[in-house]
GUDREN-18356 format. One line per field, with one value per residue: residue in three letters; y, x, z of N, C-alpha, C, O in turn; residue number from 1. Coordinates in steps of 0.2 Angstrom, whole numbers, plus 5000, padded with zeros to 4 digits. Each point is the difference from the previous one (the first is absolute). Layout:
! residues N
type = [ALA:...]
n.north = [Y:...]
n.east = [X:...]
n.up = [Z:...]
ca.north = [Y:...]
ca.east = [X:...]
ca.up = [Z:...]
c.north = [Y:...]
c.east = [X:...]
c.up = [Z:...]
o.north = [Y:...]
o.east = [X:...]
o.up = [Z:...]
seq = [NUM:...]
END
This chain:
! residues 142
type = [UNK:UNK:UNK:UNK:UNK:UNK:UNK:UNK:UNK:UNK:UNK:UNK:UNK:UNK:UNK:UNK:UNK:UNK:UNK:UNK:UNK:UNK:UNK:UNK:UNK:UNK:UNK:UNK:UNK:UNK:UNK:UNK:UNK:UNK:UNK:UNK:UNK:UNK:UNK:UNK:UNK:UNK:UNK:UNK:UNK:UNK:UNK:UNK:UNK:UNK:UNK:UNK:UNK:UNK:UNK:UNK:UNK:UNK:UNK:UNK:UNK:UNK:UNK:UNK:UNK:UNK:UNK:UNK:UNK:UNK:UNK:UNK:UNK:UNK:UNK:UNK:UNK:UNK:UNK:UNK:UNK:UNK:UNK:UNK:UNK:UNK:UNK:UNK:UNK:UNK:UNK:UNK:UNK:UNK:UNK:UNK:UNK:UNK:UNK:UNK:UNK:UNK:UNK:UNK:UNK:UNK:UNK:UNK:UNK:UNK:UNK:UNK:UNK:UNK:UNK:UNK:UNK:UNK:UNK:UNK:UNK:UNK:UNK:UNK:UNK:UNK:UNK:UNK:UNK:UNK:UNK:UNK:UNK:UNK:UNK:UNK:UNK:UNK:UNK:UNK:UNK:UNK]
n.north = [5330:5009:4995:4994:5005:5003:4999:5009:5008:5003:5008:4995:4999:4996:4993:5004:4998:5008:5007:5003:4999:5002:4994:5004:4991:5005:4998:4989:5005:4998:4988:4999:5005:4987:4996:5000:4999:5005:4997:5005:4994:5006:4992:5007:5002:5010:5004:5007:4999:4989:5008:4988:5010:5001:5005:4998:5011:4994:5006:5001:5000:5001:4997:4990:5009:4992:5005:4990:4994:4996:5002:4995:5004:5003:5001:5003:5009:4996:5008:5004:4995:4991:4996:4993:4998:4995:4995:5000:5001:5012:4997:4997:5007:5005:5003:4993:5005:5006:5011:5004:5005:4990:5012:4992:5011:4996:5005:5001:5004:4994:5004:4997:4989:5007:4997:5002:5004:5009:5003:5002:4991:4999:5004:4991:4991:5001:4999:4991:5008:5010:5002:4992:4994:4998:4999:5011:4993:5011:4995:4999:4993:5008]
n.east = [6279:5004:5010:4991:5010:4988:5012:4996:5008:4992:4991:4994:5005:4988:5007:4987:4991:4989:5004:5005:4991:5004:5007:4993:5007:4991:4991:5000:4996:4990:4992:4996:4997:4998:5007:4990:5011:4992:5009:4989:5011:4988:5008:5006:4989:4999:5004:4992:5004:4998:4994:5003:4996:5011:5010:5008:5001:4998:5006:4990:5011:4990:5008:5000:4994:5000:4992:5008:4991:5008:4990:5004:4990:5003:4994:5009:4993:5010:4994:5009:5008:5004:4990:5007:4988:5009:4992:5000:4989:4996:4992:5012:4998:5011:4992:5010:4992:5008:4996:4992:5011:4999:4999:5007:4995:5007:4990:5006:4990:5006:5006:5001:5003:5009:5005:5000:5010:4993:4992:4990:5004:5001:5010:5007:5000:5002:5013:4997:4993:5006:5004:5012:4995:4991:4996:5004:4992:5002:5002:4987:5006:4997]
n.up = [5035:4995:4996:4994:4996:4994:5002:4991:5000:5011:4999:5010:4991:5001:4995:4997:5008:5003:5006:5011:5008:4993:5005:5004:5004:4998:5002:4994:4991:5002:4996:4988:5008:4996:4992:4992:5000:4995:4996:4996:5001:5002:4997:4992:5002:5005:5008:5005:5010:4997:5009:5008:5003:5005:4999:4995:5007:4989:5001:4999:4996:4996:4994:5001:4996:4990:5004:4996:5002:5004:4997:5009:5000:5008:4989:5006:4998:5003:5004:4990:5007:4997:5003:5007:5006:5004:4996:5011:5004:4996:4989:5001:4992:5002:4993:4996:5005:5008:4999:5009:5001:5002:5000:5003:5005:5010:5006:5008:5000:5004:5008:4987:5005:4998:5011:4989:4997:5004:4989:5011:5003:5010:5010:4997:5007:5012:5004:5000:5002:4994:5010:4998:4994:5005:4993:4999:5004:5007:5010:4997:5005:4993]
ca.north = [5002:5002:4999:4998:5002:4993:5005:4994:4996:4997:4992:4995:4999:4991:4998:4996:4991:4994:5003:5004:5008:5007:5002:5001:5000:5007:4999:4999:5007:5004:4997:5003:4996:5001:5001:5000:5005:4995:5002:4992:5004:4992:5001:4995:4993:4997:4998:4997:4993:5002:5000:5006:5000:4996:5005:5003:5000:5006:5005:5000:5008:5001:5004:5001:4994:4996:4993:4995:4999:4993:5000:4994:4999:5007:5000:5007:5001:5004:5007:5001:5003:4996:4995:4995:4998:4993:4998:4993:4994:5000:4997:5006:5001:5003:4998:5005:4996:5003:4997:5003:5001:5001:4999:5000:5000:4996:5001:4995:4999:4998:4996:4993:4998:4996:4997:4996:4998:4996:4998:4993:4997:5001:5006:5003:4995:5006:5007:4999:4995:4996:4999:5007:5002:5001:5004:5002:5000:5002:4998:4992:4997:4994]
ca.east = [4999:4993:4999:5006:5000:5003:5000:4996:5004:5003:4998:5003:4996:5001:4992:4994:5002:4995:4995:5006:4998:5005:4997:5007:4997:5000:4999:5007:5005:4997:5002:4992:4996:4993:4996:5005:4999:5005:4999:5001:5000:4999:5002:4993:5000:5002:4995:5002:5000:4994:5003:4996:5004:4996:4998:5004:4996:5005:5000:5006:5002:5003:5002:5001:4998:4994:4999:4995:4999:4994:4998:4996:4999:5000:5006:5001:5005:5000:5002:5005:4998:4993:5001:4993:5001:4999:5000:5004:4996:4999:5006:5001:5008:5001:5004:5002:5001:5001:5008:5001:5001:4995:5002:4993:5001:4997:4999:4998:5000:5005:5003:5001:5005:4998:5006:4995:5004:4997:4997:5000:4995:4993:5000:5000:4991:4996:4999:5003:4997:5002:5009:5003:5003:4993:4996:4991:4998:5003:5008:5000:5002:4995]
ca.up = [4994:4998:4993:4995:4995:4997:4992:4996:4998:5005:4999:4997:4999:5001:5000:5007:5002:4995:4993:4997:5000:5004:5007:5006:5006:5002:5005:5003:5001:5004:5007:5004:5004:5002:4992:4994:4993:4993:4992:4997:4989:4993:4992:4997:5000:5005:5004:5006:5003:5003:5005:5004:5008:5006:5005:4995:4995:4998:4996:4993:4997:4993:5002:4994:4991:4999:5005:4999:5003:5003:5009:5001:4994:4996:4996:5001:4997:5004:4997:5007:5006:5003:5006:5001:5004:5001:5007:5000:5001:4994:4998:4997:4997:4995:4995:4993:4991:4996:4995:5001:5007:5006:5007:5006:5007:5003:5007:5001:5010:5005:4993:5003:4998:4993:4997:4999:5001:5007:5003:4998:4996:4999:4997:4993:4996:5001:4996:4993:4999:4991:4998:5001:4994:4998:4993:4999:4993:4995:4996:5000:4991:4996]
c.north = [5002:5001:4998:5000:4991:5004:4995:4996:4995:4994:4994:4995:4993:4998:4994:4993:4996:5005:5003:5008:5004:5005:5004:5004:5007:4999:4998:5002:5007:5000:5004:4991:5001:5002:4996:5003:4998:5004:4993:5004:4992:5002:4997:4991:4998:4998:5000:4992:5004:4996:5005:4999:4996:5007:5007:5004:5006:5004:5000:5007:4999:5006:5002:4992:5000:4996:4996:4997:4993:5001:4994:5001:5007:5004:5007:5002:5010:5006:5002:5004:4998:4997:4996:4999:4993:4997:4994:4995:5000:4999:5006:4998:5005:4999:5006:4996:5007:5003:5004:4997:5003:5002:5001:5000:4995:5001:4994:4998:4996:4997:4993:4997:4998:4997:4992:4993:4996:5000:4992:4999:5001:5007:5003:4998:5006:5007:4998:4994:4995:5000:5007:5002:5002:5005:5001:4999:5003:5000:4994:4997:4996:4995]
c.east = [4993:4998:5006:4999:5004:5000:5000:5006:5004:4995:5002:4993:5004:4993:5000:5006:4999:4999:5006:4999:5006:4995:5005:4994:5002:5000:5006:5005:5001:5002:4993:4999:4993:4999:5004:4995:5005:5000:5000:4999:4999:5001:4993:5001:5002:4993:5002:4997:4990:4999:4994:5002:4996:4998:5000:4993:5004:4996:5004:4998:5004:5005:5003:4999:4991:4999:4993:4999:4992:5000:4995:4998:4998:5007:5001:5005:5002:5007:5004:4998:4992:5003:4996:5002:4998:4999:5005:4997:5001:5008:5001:5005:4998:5004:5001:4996:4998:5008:5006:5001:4993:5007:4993:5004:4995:5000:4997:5001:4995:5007:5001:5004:4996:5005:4997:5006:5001:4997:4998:4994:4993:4999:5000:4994:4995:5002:5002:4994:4998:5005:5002:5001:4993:5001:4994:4998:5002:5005:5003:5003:4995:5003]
c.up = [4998:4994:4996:4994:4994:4992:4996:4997:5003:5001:4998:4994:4998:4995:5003:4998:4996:4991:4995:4998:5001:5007:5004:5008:5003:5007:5005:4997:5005:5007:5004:5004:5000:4995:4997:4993:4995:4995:4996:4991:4997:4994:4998:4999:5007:5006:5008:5001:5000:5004:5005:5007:5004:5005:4995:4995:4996:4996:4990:4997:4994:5000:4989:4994:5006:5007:5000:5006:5002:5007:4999:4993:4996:5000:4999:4994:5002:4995:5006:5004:5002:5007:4998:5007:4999:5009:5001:4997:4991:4998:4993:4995:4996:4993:4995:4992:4995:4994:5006:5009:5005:5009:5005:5006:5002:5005:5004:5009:5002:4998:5004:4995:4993:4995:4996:5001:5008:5003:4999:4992:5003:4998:4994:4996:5002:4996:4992:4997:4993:5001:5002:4994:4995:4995:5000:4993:4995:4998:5000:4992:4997:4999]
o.north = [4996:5002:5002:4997:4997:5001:4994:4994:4997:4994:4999:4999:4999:5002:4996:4999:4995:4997:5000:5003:5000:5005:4999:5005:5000:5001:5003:4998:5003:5004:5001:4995:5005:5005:4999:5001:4997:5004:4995:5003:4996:5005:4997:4996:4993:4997:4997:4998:5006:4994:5006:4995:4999:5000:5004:4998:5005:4999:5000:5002:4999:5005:5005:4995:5003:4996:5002:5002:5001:4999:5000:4998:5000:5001:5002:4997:5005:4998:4999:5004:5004:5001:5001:5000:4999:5002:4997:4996:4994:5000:5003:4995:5000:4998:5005:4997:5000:4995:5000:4997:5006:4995:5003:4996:4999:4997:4997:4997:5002:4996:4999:5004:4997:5000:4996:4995:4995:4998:4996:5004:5002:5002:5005:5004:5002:5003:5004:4994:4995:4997:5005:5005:5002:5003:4996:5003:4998:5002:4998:5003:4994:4996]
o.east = [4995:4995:5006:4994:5006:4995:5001:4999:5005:5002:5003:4995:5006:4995:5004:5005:5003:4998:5000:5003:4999:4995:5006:4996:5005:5005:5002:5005:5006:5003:5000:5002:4997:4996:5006:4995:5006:4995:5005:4995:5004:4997:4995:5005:5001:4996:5005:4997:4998:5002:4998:5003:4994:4995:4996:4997:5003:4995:5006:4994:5006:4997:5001:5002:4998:5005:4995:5005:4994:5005:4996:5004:4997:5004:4996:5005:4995:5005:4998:4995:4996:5006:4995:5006:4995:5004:5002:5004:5002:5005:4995:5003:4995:5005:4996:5003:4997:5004:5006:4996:4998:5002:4995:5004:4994:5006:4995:5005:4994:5000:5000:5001:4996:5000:4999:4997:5003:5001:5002:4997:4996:4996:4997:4998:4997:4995:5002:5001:4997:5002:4997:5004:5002:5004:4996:5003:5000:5002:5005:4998:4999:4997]
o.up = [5002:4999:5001:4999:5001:4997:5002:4999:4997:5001:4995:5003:4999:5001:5002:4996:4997:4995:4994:4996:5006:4999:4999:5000:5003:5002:5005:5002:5000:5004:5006:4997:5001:5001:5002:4998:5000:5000:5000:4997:4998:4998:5002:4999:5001:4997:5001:4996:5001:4999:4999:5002:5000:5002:5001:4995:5003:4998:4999:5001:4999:5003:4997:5000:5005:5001:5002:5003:4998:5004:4995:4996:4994:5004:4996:4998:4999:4997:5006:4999:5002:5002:4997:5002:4998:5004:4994:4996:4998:5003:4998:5002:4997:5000:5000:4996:4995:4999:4998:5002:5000:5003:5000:5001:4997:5001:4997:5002:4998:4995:5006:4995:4998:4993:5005:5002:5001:5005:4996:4997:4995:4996:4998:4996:4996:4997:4997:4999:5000:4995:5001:5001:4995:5003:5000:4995:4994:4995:5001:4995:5003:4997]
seq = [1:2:3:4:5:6:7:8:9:10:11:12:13:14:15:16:17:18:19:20:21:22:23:24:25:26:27:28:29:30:31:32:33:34:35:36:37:38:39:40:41:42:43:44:45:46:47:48:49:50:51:52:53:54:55:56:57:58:59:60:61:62:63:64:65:66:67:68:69:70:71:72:73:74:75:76:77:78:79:80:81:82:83:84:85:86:87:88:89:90:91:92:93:94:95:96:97:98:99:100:101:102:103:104:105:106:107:108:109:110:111:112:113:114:115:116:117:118:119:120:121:122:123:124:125:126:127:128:129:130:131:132:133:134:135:136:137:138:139:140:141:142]
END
């Protein structure tokens, strides 16, 4: 096979484990080997796991709304069709504290397991180092 085609109403879209994003895993729909890629749609008030790799450096691609973003401690607010590159080591999360759906494409190689469901206890204390569940101060409740 030299290509496959994955129509938009055939996706499978699941939300995350820990946060409850709506995602759908592009890559192993594809059955691309050695990437992965995501469409991940934050509603307003939502958040990804903030979170960093062991081997894993991604790429993010706003692709529509407002994208907020925390890389280790600088705070990106980013205009559609932006990218940010992250390395593995930096810790990252993306958030919506806007009134409006943020979609963000997400690239990411080398790939490594990120089932947070098996991994061990030290693994999740390295890539999750506030919890699995962390809020960025802006969509923190007073």
């Amino acid at each position: 096979m030299t290509y496959s085609v994955l129509p938009a109403g055939e996706a499978f879209w699941r939300p995350s484990n820990q946060m409850g994003v709506l995602n759908t895993d592009l890559a192993k729909q594809h059955g691309a080997p050695g990437m992965g890629a995501r469409f991940w749609r934050l509603r307003p008030g939502q958040a990804s796991t903030k979170h960093r790799h062991v081997v894993t450096d991604e790429l993010y691609v706003l692709l529509d709304g407002v994208g907020r973003m925390r890389v280790d401690d600088v705070l990106l607010e980013l205009p559609r069709l932006s990218s940010v590159y992250v390395s593995a080591e930096s810790v990252r999360q993306v958030f919506n504290d806007t009134d409006e759906d943020a979609l963000w494409l997400v690239f990411g190689a080398p790939p490594e397991a990120a089932n947070t469901l098996e991994m061990s206890e030290e693994t999740i204390a390295l890539m999750y180092p506030d919890g699995l569940k962390a809020l960025p101060p802006e969509l923190q409740q007073p």
